[in-house]
C-alpha positions in Angstrom: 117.6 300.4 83.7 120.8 299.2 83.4 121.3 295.2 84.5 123.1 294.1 87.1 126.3 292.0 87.1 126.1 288.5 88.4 129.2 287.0 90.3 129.5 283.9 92.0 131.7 282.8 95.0 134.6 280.2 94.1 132.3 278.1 96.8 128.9 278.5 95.4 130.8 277.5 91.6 131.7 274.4 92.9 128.1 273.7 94.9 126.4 274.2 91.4 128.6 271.8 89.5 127.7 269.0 92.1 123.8 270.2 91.9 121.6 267.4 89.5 120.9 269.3 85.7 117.2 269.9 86.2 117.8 272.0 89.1 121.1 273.9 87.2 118.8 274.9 84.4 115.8 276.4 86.9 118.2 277.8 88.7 119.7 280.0 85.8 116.2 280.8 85.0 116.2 282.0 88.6 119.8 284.1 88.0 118.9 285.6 84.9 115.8 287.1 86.7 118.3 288.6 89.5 120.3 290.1 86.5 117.2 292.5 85.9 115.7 292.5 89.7 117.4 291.5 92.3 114.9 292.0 94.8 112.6 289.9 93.3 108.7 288.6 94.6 109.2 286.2 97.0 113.2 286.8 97.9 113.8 287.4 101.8 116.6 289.4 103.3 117.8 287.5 106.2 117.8 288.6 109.3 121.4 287.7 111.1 123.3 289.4 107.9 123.1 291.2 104.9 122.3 288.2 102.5 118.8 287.5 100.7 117.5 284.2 100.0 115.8 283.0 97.2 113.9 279.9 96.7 114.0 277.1 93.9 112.3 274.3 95.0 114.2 272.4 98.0 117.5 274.7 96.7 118.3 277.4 97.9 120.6 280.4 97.0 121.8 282.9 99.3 123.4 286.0 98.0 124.3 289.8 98.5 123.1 292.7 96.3 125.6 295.9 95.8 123.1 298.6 94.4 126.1 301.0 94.2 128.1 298.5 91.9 125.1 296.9 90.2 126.2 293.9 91.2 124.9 290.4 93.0 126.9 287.9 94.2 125.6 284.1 95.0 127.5 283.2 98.1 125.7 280.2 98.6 123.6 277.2 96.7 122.4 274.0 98.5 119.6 271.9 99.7 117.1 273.4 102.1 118.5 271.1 105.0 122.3 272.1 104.3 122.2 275.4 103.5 122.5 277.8 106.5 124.8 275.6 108.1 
């Protein structure tokens, strides 16, 4: 199976640069997974759009999947409290 291409949002760029380095590094151990299953155990579509979620701790990232491209895009990347807003 061939992997999936991981893009990122000019937005969510910026939101991980400002993110503390322990969580960075879990959450490329997180985006590496999405490479090879974007759908992974315990991700959540939700329900107002077409975005999943996934969970890394208090972070969260929010992002689309494009099956016919083979791509994922992270849209979003914040704290719990912040993120939906």
């Amino acid at each position: 199976m061939e992997p999936y291409r991981l893009l990122f949002t000019r937005s969510a760029k910026r939101e991980l640069e400002h993110l503390p380095h322990q969580i960075v590094r879990l959450l490329r151990n997180r985006f590496d997974e999405l490479i090879m299953q974007p759908r992974p155990h315990g991700c959540q579509k939700l329900s107002s759009t077409d975005f999943y979620r996934i969970r890394q701790g208090d972070y969260r990232v929010l992002y689309a999947i494009d099956d016919l491209e083979r791509v994922v895009e992270i849209i979003k990347i914040g704290h719990r409290r912040e993120v939906y807003r």
